[in-house]
Biopython code that builds the backbone (N, CA, C, O; Angstrom):
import numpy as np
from Bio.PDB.StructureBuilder import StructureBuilder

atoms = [
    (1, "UNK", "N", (-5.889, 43.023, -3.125)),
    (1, "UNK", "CA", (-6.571, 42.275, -4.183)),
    (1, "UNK", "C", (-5.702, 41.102, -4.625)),
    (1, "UNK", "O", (-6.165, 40.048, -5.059)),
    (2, "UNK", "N", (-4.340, 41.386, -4.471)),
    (2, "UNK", "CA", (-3.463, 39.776, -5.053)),
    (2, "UNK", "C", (-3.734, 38.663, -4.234)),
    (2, "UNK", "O", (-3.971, 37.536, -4.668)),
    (3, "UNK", "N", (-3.676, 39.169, -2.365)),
    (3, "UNK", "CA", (-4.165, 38.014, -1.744)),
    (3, "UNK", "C", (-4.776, 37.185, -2.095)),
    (3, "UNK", "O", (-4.459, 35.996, -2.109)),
    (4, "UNK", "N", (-5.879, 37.723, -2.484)),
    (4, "UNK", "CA", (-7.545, 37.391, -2.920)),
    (4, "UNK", "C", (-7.069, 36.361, -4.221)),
    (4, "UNK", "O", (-7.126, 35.132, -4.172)),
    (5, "UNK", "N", (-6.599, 37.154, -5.366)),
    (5, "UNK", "CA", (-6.644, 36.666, -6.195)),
    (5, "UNK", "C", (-5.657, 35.180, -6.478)),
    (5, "UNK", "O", (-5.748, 34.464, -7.475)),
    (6, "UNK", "N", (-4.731, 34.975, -5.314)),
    (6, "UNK", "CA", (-3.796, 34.288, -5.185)),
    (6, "UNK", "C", (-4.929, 32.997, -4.109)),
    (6, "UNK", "O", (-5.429, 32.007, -4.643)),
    (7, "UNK", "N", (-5.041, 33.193, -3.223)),
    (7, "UNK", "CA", (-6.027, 32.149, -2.274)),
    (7, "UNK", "C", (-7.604, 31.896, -3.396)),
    (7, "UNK", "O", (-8.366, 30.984, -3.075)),
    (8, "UNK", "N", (-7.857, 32.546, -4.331)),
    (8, "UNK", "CA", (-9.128, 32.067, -4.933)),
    (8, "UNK", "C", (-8.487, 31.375, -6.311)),
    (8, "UNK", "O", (-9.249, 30.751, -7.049)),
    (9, "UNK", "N", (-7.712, 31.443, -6.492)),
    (9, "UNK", "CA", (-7.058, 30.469, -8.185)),
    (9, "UNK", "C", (-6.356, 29.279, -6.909)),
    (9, "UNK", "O", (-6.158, 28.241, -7.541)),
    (10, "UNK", "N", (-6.040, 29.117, -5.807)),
    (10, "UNK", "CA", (-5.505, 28.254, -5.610)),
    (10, "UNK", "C", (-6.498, 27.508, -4.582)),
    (10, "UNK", "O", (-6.062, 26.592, -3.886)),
    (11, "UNK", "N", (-8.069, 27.991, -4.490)),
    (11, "UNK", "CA", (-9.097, 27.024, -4.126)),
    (11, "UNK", "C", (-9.536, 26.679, -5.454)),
    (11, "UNK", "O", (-10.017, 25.546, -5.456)),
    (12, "UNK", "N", (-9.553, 27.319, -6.758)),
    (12, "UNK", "CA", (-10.187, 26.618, -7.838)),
    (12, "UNK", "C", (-8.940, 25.642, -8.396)),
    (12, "UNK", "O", (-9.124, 25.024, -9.445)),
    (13, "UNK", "N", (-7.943, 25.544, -7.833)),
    (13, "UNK", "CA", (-6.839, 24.195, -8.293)),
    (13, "UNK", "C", (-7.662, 23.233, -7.435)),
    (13, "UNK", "O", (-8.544, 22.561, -7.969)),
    (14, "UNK", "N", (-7.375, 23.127, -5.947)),
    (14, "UNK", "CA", (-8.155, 22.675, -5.384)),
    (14, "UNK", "C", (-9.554, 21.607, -5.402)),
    (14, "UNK", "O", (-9.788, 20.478, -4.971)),
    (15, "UNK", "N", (-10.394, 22.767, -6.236)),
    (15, "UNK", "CA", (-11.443, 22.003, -6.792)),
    (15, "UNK", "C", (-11.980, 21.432, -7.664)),
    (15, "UNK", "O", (-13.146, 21.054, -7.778)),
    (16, "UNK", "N", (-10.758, 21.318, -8.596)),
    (16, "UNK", "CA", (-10.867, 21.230, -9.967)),
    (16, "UNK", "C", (-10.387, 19.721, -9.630)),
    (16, "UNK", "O", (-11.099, 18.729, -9.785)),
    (17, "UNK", "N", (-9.228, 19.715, -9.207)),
    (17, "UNK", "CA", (-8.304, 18.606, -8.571)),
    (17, "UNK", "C", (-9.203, 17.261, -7.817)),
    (17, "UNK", "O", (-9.095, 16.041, -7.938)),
    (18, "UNK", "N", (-9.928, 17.953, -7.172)),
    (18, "UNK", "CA", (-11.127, 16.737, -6.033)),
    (18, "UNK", "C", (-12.188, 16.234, -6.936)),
    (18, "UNK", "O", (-12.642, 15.090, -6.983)),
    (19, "UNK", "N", (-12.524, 17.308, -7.675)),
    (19, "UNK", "CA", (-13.549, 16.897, -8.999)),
    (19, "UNK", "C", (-12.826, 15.441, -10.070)),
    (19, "UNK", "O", (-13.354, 14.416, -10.502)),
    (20, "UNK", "N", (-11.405, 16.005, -10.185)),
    (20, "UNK", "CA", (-11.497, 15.009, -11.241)),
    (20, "UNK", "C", (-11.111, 13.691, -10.641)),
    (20, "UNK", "O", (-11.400, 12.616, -11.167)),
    (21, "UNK", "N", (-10.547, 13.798, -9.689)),
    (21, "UNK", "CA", (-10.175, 12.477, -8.747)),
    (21, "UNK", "C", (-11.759, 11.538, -7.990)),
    (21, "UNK", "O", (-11.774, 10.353, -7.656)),
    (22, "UNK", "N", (-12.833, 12.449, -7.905)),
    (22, "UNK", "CA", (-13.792, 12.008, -7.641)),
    (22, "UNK", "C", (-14.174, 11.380, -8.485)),
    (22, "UNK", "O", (-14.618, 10.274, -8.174)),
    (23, "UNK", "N", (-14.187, 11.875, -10.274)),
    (23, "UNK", "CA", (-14.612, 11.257, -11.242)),
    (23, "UNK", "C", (-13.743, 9.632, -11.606)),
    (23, "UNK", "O", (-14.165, 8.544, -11.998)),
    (24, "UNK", "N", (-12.548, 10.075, -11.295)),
    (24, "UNK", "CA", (-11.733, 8.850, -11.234)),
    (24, "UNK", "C", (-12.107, 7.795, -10.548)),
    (24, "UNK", "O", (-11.997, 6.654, -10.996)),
    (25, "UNK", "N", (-12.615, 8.086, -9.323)),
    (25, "UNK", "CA", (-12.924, 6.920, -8.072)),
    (25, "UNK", "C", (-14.247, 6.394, -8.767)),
    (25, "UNK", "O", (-14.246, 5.237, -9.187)),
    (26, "UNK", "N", (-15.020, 6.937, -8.865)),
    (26, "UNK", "CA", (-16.262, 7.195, -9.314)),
    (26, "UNK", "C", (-16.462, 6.103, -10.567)),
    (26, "UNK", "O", (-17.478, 5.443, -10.780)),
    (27, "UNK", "N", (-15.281, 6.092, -11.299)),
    (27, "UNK", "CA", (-15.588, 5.407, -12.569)),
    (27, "UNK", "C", (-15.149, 3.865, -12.380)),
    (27, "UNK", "O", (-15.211, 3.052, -13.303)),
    (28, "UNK", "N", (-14.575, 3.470, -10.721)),
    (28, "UNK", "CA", (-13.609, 2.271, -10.602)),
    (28, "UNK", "C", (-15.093, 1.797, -9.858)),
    (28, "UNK", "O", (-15.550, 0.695, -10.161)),
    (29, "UNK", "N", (-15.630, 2.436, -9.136)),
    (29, "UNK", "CA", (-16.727, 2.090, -8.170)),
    (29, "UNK", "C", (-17.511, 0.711, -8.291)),
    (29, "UNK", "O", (-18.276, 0.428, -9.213)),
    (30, "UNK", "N", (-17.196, -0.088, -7.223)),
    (30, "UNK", "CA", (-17.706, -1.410, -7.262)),
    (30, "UNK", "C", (-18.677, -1.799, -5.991)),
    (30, "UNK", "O", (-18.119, -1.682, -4.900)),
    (31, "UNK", "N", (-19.800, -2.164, -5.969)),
    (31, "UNK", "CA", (-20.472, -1.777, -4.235)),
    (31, "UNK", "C", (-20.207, -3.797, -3.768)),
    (31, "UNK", "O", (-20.440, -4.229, -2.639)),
    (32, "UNK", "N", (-19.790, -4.530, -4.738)),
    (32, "UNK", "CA", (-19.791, -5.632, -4.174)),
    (32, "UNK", "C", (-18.626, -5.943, -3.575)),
    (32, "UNK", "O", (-17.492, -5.940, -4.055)),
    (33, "UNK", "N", (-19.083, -6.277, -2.222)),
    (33, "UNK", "CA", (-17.875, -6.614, -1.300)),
    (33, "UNK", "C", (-17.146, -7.893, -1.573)),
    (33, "UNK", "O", (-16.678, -8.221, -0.482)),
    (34, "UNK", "N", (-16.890, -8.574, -2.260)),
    (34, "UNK", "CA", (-16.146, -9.720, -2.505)),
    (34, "UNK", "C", (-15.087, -8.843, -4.475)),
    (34, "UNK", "O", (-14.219, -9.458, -5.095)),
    (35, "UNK", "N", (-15.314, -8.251, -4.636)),
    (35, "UNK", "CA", (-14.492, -7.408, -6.169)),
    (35, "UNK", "C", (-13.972, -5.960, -5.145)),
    (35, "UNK", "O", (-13.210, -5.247, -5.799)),
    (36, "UNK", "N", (-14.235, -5.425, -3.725)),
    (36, "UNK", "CA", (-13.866, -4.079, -4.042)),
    (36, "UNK", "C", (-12.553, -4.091, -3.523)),
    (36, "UNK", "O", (-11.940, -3.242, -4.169)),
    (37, "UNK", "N", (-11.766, -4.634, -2.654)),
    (37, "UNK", "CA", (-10.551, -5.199, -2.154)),
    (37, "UNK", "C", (-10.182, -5.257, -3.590)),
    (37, "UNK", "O", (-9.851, -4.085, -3.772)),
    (38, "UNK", "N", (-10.058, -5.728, -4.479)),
    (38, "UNK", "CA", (-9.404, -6.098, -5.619)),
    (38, "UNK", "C", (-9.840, -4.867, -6.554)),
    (38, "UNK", "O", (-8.824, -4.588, -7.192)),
    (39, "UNK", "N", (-10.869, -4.009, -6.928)),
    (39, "UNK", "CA", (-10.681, -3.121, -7.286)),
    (39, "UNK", "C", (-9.932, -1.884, -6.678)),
    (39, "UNK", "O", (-9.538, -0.988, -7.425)),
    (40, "UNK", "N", (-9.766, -1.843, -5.538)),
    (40, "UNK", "CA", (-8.682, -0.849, -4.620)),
    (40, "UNK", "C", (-7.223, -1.212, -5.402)),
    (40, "UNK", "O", (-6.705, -0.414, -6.182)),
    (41, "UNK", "N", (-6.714, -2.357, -5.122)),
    (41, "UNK", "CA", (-5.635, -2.778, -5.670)),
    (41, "UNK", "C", (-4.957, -2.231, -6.875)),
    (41, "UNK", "O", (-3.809, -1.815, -7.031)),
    (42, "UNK", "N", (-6.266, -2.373, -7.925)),
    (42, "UNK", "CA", (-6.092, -2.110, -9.126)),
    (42, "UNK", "C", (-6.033, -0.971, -9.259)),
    (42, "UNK", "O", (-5.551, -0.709, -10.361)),
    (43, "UNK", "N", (-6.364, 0.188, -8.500)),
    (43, "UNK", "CA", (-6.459, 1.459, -8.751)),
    (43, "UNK", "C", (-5.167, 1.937, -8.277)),
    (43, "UNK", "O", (-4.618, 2.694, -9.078)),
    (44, "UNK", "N", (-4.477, 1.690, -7.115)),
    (44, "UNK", "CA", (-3.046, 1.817, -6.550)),
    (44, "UNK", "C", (-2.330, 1.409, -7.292)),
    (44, "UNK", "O", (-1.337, 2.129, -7.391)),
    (45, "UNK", "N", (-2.308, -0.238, -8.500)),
    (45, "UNK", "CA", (-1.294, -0.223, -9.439)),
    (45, "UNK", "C", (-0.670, 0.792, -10.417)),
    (45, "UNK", "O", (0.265, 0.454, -11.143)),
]
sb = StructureBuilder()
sb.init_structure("model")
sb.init_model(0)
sb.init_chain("A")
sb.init_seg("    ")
for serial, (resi, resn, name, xyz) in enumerate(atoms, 1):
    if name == "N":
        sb.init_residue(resn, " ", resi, " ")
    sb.init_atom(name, np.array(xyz, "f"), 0.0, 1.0, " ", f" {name:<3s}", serial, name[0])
structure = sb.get_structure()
């Protein structure tokens, strides 16, 4: 049962982790190709 309980708290880090980084990307999101080169930038600063 620790296996378990050790591999399932460390897929919900996991997904907790992709969630909020998705929300991050998510909130920079630009679909025009002449700003998204420069919004990339800004997100790496």
């Amino acid at each position: 049962i620790s296996a378990w309980w050790n591999f399932g708290s460390l897929l919900g880090v996991c997904l907790i982790l992709q969630i909020l980084t998705g929300l991050f990307l998510a909130m920079h999101y630009t679909s025009d190709t002449a700003t998204a080169f420069s919004s990339v930038t800004h997100i790496c600063r």
